[in-house]
Structures are given as C-alpha cells and as structure tokens.
LOROZA-48337 format. One record per residue (C-alpha): x, y, z. Coordinates in pm, whole numbers, plus 32768, in hexadecimal, padded with zeros to 4 digits. Example, Ala and Ser with C-alpha at 12.3 -4.5 7.8 and 13.67 -1.06 7.14 Angstrom:
REM LOROZA-48337
ATOM | 84CE | 7E3E | 830C
ATOM | 8557 | 7F96 | 82CA
***
This chain:
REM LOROZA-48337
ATOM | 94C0 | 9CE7 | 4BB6
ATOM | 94A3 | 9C7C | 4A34
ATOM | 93F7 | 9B23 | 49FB
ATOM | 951A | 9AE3 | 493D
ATOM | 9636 | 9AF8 | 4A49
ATOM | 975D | 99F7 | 4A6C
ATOM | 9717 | 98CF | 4B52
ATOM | 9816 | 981C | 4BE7
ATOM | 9871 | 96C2 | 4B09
ATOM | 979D | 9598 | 4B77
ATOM | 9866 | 9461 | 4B9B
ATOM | 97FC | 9324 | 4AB3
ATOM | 973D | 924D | 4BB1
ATOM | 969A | 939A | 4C4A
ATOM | 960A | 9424 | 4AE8
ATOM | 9542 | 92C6 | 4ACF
ATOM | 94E2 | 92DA | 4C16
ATOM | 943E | 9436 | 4BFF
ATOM | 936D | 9405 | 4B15
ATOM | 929F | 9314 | 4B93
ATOM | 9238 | 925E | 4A63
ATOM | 92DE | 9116 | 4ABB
ATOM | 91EF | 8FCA | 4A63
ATOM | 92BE | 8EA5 | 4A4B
ATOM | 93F5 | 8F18 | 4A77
ATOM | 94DF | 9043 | 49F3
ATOM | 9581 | 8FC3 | 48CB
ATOM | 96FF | 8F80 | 4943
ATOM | 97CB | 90A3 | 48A8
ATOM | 98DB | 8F9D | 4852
ATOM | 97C7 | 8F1B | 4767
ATOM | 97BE | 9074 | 46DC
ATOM | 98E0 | 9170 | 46AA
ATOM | 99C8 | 920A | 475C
ATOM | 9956 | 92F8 | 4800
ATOM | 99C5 | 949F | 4775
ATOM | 9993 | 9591 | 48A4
ATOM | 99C4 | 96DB | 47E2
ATOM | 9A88 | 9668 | 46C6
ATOM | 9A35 | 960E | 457A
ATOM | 98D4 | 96BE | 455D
ATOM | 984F | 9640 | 43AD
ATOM | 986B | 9746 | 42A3
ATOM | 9780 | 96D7 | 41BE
ATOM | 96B9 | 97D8 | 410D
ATOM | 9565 | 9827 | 4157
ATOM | 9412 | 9833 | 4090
ATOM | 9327 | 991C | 40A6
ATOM | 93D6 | 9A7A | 4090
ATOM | 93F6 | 9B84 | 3FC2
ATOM | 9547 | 9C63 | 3F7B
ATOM | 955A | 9DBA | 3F73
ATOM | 9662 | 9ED3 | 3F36
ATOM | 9774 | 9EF6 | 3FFD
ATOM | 9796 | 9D8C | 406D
ATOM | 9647 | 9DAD | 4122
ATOM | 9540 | 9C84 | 412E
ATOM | 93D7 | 9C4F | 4178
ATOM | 934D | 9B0B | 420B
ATOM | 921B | 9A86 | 4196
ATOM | 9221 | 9957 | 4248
ATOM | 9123 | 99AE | 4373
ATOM | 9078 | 9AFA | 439D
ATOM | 9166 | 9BB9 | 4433
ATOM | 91F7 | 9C1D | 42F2
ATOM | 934F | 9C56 | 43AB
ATOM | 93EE | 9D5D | 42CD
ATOM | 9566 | 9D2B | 4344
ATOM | 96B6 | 9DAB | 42FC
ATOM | 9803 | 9D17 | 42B5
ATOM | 986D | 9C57 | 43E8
ATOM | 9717 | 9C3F | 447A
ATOM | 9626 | 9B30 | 44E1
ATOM | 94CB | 9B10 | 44C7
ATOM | 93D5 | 9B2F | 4602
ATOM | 940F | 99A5 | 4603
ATOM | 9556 | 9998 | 4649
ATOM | 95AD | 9889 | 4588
ATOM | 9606 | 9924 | 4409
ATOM | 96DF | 9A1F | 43CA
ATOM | 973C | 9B3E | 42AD
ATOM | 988C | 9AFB | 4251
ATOM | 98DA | 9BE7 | 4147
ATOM | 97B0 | 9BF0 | 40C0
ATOM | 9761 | 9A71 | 4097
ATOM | 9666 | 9A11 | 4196
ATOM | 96DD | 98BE | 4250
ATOM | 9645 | 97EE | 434D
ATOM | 9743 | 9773 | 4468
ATOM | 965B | 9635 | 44E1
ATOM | 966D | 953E | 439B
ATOM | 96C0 | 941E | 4438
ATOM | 96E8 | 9483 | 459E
ATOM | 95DD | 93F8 | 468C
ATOM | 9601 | 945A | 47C5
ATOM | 9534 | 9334 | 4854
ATOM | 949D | 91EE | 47C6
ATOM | 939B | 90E2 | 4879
ATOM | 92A6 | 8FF0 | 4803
ATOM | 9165 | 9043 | 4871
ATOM | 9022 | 8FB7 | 485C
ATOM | 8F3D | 9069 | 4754
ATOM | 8E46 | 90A2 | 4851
ATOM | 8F47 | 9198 | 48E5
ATOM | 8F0D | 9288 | 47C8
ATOM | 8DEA | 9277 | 47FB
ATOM | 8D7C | 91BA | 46D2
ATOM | 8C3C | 90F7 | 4708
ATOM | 8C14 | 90B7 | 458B
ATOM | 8D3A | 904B | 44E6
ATOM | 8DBF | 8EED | 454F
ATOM | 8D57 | 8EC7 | 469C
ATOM | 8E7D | 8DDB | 4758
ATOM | 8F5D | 8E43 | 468A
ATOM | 90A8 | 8ED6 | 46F8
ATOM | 9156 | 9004 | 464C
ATOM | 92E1 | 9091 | 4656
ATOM | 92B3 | 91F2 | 46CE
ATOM | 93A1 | 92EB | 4692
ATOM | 93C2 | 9442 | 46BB
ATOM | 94FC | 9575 | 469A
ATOM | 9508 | 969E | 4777
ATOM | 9427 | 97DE | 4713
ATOM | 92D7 | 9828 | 46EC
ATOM | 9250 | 9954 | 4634
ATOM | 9146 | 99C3 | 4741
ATOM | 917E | 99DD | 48B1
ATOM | 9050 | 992B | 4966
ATOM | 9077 | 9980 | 4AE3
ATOM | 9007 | 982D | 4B6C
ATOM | 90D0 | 9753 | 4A6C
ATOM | 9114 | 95F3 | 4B05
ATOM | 927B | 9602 | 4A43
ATOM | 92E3 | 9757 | 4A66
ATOM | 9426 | 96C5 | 4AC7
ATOM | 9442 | 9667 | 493E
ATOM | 935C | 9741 | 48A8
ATOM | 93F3 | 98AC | 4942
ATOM | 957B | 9877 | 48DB
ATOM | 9651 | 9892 | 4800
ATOM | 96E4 | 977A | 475A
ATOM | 9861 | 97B1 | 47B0
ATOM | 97C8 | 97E2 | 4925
ATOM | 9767 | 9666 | 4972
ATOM | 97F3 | 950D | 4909
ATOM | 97A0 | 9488 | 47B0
ATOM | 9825 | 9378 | 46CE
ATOM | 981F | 9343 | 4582
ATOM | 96F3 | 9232 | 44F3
ATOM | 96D1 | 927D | 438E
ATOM | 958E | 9209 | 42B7
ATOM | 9614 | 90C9 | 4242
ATOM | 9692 | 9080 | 43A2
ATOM | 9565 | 90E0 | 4444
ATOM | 9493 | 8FF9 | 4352
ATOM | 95AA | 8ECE | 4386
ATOM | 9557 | 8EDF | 44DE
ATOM | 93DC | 8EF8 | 44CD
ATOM | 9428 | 8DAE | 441C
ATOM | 951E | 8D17 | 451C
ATOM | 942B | 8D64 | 4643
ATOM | 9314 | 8CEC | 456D
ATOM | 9240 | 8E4F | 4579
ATOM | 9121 | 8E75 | 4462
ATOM | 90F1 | 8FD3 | 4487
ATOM | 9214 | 90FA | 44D9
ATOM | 9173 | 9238 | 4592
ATOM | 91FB | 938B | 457E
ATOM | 91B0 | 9416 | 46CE
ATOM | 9211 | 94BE | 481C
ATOM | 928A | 95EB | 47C5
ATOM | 9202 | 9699 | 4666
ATOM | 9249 | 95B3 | 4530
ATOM | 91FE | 96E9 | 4441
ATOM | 9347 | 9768 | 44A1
ATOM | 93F4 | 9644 | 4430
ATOM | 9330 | 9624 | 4319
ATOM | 9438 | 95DF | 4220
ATOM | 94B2 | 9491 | 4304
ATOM | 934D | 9446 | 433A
ATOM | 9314 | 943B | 41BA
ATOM | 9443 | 9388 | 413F
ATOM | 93F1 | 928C | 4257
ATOM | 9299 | 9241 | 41F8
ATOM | 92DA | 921F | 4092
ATOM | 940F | 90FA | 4115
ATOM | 92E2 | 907C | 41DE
ATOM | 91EF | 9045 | 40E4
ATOM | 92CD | 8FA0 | 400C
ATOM | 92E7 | 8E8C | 410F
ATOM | 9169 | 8E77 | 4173
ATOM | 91B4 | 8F2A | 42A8
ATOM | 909C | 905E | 4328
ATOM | 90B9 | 9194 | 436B
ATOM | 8FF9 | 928B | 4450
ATOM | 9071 | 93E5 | 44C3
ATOM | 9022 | 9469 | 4613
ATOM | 8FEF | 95CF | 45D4
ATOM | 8F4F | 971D | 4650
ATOM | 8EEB | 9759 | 44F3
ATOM | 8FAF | 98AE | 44DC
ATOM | 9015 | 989B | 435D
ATOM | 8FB2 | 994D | 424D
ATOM | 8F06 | 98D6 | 4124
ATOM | 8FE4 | 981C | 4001
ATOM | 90A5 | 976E | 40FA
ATOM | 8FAF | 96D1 | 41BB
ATOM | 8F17 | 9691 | 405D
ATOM | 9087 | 95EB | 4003
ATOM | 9091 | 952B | 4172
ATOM | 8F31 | 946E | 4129
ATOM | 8FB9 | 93DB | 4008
ATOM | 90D1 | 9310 | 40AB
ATOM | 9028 | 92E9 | 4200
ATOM | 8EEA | 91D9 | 4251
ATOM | 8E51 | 9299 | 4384
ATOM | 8E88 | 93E2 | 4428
ATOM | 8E22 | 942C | 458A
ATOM | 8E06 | 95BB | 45DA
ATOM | 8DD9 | 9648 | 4716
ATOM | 8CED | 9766 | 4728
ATOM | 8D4A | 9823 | 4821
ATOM | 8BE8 | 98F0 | 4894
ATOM | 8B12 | 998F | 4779
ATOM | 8B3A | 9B10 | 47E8
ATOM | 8C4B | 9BD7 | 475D
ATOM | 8CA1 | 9C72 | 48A3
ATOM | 8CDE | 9B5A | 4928
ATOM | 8DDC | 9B10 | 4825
ATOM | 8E66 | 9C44 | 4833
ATOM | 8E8C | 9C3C | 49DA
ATOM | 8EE8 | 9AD7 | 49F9
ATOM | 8F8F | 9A5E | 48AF
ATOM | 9019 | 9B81 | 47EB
ATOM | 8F8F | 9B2C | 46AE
ATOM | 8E3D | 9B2D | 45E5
ATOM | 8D37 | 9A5D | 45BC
ATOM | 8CA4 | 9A93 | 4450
ATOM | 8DC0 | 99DE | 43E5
ATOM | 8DB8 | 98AC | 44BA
ATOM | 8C2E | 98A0 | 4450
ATOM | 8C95 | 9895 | 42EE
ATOM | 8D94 | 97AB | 4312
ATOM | 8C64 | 96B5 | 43A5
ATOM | 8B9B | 970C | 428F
ATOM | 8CAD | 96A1 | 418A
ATOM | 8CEF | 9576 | 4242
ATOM | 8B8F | 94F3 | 4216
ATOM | 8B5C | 9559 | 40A7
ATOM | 8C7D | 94A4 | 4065
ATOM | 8C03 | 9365 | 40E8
ATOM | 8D3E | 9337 | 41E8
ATOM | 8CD1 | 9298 | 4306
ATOM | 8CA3 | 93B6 | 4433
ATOM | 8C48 | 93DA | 4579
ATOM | 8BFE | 9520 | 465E
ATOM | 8C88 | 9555 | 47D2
ATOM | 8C27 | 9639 | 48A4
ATOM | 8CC6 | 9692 | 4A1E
ATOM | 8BAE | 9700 | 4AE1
ATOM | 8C53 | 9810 | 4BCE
ATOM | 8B61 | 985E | 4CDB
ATOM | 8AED | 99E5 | 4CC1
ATOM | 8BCA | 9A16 | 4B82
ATOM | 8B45 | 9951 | 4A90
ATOM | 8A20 | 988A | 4B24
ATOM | 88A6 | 9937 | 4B1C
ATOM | 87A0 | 98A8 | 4A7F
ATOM | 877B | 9979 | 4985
ATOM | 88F0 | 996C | 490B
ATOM | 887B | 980B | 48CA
ATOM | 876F | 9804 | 482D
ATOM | 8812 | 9914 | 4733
ATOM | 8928 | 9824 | 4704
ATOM | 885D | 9708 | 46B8
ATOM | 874F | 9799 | 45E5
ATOM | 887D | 981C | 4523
ATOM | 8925 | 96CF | 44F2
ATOM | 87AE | 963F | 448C
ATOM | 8797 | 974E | 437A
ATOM | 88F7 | 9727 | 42FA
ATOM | 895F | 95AE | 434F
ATOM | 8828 | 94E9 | 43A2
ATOM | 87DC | 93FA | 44B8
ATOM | 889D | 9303 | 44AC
ATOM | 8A06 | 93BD | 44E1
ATOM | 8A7B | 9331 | 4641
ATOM | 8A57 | 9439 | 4756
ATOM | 8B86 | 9414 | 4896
ATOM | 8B0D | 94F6 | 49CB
ATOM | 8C43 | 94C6 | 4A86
ATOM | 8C87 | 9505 | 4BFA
ATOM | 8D89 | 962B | 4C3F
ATOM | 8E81 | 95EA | 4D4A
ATOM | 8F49 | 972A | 4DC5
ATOM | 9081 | 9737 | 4D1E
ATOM | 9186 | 9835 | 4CB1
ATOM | 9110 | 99A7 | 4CA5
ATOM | 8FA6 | 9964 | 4D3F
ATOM | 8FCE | 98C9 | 4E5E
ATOM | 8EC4 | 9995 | 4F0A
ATOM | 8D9B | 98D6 | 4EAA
ATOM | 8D0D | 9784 | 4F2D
ATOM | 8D0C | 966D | 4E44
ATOM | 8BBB | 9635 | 4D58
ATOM | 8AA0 | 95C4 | 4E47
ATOM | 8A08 | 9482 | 4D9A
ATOM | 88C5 | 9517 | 4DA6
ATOM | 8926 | 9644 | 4CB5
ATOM | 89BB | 9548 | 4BD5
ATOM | 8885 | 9470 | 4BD4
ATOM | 87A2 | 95C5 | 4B8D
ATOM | 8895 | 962A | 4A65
ATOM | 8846 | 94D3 | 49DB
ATOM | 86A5 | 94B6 | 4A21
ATOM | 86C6 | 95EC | 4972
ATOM | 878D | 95A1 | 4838
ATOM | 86A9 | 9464 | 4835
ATOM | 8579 | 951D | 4834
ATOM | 85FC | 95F7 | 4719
ATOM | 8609 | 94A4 | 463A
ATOM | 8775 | 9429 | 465F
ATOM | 8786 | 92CD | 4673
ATOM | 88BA | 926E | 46E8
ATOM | 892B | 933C | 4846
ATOM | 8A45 | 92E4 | 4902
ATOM | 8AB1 | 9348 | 4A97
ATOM | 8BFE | 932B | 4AAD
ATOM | 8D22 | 92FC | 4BC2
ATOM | 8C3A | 9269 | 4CD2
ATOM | 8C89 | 911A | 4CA8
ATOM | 8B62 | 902F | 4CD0
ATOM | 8A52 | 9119 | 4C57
ATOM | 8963 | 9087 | 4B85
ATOM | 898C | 91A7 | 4A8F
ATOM | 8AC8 | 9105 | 4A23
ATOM | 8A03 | 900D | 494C
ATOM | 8980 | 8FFC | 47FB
ATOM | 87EF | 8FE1 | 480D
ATOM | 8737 | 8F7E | 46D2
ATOM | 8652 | 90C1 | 4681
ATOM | 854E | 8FEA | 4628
ATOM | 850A | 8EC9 | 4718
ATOM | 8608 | 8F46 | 4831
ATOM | 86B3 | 8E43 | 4869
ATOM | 881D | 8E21 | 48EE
ATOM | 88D8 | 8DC5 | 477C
ATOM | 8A3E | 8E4F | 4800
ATOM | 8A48 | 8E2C | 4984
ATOM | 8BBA | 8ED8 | 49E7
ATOM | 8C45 | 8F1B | 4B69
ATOM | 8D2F | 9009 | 4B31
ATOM | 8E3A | 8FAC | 4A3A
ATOM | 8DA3 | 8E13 | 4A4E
ATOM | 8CC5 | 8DE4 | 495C
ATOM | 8BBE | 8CB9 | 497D
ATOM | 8AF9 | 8BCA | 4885
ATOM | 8AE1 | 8C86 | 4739
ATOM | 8952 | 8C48 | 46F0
ATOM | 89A5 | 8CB2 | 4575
ATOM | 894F | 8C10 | 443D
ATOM | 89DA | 8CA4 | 4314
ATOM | 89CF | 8DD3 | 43A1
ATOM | 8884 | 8DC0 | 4408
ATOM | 87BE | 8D7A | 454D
ATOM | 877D | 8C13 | 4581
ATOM | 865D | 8C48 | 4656
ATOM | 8576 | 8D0C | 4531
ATOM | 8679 | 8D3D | 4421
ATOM | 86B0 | 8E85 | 4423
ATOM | 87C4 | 8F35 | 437A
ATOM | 88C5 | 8FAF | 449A
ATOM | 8997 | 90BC | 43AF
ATOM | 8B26 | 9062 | 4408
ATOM | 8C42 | 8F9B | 436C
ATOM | 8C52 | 8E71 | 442B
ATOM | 8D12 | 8D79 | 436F
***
C-alpha cells in the first residue's frame, strides 16, 4: 500500500478530535470558515522551483528535488504542476487550528506562559513512521476537511483571542511555506510572534528566507544516523543539520528535539555524537528536548521510552557541556525545568504545560545573575 492512499473524509468535529492537540478548547469552526471537504483546494503559485522544457519543473523547496511533470504533485502532496507553473493547493487552507500553550512546542525559551495559534495544512514532505499526526501529515489535502483562514484572517484572530505568538505546527509547515510566510510577515506587522514547528527538511535559501520573517524555530531532529533516516523517515539528515546550523548563525531563536526511540535511536554513543556535534557547531546553551516516545502509527512494536534511558541521554549531553537539557512528556519530572548552569537553582520551575514562579531578572538568574540565553519578554 502507498503512504499516499485515499482515506476516507474525516468529519469536522472528528479531524479536531484526532489530533490531539486540543489545550483550551478547539477554536469553534463557526469562528473560522466554512468548512471545504474536497473543494476549492488554493492555486497560488509556488516558490522555490525551477522550469524546464516541456512543461517540466524542479522543486527546490526541500531536498527532494521533486522533478515532476505536467499534472503531477510533489512527494508532499500538497503543490502541484499545472502546466508547467508549480502551485501549492494549501494557501489558506488549515486543516486544524488550536491555541496551545508554548510549552507544547516545546519551547522552553521563548515566552514562557505564553499561548500561541497553531495551525497547520495537510502534507508533509517526509514520512516519519511514529508521527503523532499522521492523520494530517500522510494525506492529501482534497482527502480531509479544511477551511479557508487566510494570513490576514489568521492574524485578526490571533488578535481577537488575544495570542502573542502564531505557531506553524502539527503536520510539516515547510510545505506550506508560502502561507506560513505571507502569515508571518501580517504577524509582524501587528507585534504578533512567530515560531515554526518543523523537522527541518528544507534546503538552504529558503530556510535562509524563513529566518527572516520568523522569531524562533523549533526543529526536530529526528536521530543523528542516516540509516535511521533513511528506515524510519524517508529523508536525509545533512540537510536537517544544516538547516540547525543556519538557524543559529542567523541569530533566530532555536531549539533542538529529539524522540528518544528505545533500540532505534537511543545508545550512548548516538548521544554523545549528537551532542558533541551540537557543542562544536551551536554551543551550549541551545536548549536540548529528550522526549518520551509513545507507540504510535507505524511502530507500534516498541514499549514507550523508559525514564531511565531518557535520564542517561541527558547525564550524558550534560556531561558533554550543554547547559540547558530537557526530559520531555513525563509530566512532573524535574528535567522539565530550567536550572541556572551556574548556581543550580530552580529559575523556571514548569509541571508539564504549568509553568511556576519565573526566578528571572532581565533575563538573568536572580539567584547569582547569570545570563539564562532566551527571549523572555
């Protein structure tokens, strides 16, 4: 069976319900748009392609470098050759839409107690076989429920519901890069954030593009072995390790997951490589998420993450010099606070997605004023 195969259409209250991403409450679809079904998929042309004779394209958006004929669609999905103009068929059509707390992200750094508008289309350009939203991520769009939330509307109700921050997330913003884009540069022009919630699998120039009109970028790194990319996510991981790279140089706020997998992606040593590599090329003080793995999707074979390999990934990673090292989804751990490198104190105590007394001053430690690196206000 292709990845890719028709699903049967999910109804409107079902599609928020899947997901599993709902905080306060799923934003009432009467608030929204009506909702499309199949119909009325955008044609707005894409960036990031190159045309060639015979009213062939390339993509250059990601580094699949989808060389596609009239009438066909990209490994994503979600844009389209139509006579030789490349389109994308997701401007303006989310296919879901909560507010979330930015803990959720996980973003440790950027606003804490903050809430953001997350939003996401259908499609993904990589095929991860334990994604949490495959139900989103792994169709087409004409083959769930969708309505239409253009930039301006999406910022207008960021504004109505009182959000700082808007989050591209859930299922693989790069895809919708063009509505991501448009929508951040709407967003900035009314103070309001932006972070994208991405698997980093973009080539060069536009992620280069993307950090100018976004504030922090979250990438989940998926294991740092190529075969495991290549078994479990269909894509490569050079890319996703330069995309890091030019997130840090240019000074965009970023943070690094990582889904510990038990025998896939877990052994010592596959940590320490991966965080003597992020000391070399990022530094210390980039937050570190070891997250807990829950059987989901395609792997459903394997126990979730013991806490004790989680809390070995991170002794390690500490021990390598990283100073800020994260356990995530095991609510209650003490690895879900901030500790001052310096005097060790408590400065950012959290329980889950609750976040306690903020022991900050100026960005820095009250206890022995050290600089905690993060944009906090």
């Amino acid at each position: 069976m292709k990845r890719r195969q028709f699903f049967k259409t999910t109804g409107s209250a079902g599609l928020l319900a899947t997901t599993g991403l709902i905080h306060k409450s799923p934003l009432l679809l009467m608030d929204l748009y009506a909702f499309n079904g199949k119909a009325n998929l955008s044609k707005v042309e894409a960036r990031y392609y190159k045309k060639h004779p015979d009213r062939e394209i390339e993509c250059v958006l990601c580094p699949r470098f989808c060389k596609l004929g009239d009438k066909e669609r990209g490994y994503c999905g979600v844009r389209e050759n139509m006579g030789g103009t490349y389109y994308t068929l997701v401007y303006g059509k989310a296919c879901t839409a909560n507010i979330d707390p930015i803990e959720k992200k996980p973003l440790f750094h950027f606003f804490p107690k903050s809430d953001a508008l997350s939003i996401a289309t259908a499609g993904c350009n990589v095929n991860c076989k334990f994604c949490q939203n495959w139900e989103i991520s792994q169709v087409r769009p004409e083959q769930i429920q969708h309505f239409d939330f253009p930039p301006s509307s999406v910022v207008e109700f960021a504004q109505k519901h009182k959000s700082p921050i808007i989050a591209y997330t859930y299922s693989e913003p790069v895809i919708f890069y063009e509505y991501m884009y448009d929508t951040s540069i709407e967003a900035r022009k009314k103070s309001i954030k932006s972070v994208v919630i991405t698997g980093g699998h973009i080539n060069p120039e536009p992620m280069e593009e993307l950090t100018k009109v976004v504030d922090a970028i979250k990438i989940d790194l998926k294991a740092f072995s190529q075969d495991f990319y290549t078994t479990y996510v269909q894509g490569e991981l050079q890319p996703v390790l330069e995309a890091i790279k030019i997130v840090h140089n240019k000074q965009i706020w970023l943070e690094i997951v990582y889904l510990v997998i038990p025998t896939l992606n877990d052994s010592p040593k596959e940590i320490r490589s991966l965080a003597q590599w992020i000391m070399k090329e990022i530094g210390p003080d980039v937050p570190l998420h070891f997250s807990r793995f829950h059987p989901t999707y395609l792997v459903k074979n394997l126990p979730q993450t013991p806490e004790s390999i989680l809390e070995r990934a991170r002794k390690v990673a500490l021990e390598e010099g990283l100073h800020y090292v994260y356990i995530g989804n095991i609510w209650g751990h003490k690895a879900e606070s901030t500790f001052c490198p310096k005097c060790k104190n408590n400065v950012i105590p959290r329980r889950g997605f609750e976040v306690g007394k903020i022991e900050l001053n100026q960005g820095r430690c009250k206890f022995c004023n050290t600089l905690i690196p993060g944009i906090w206000t």
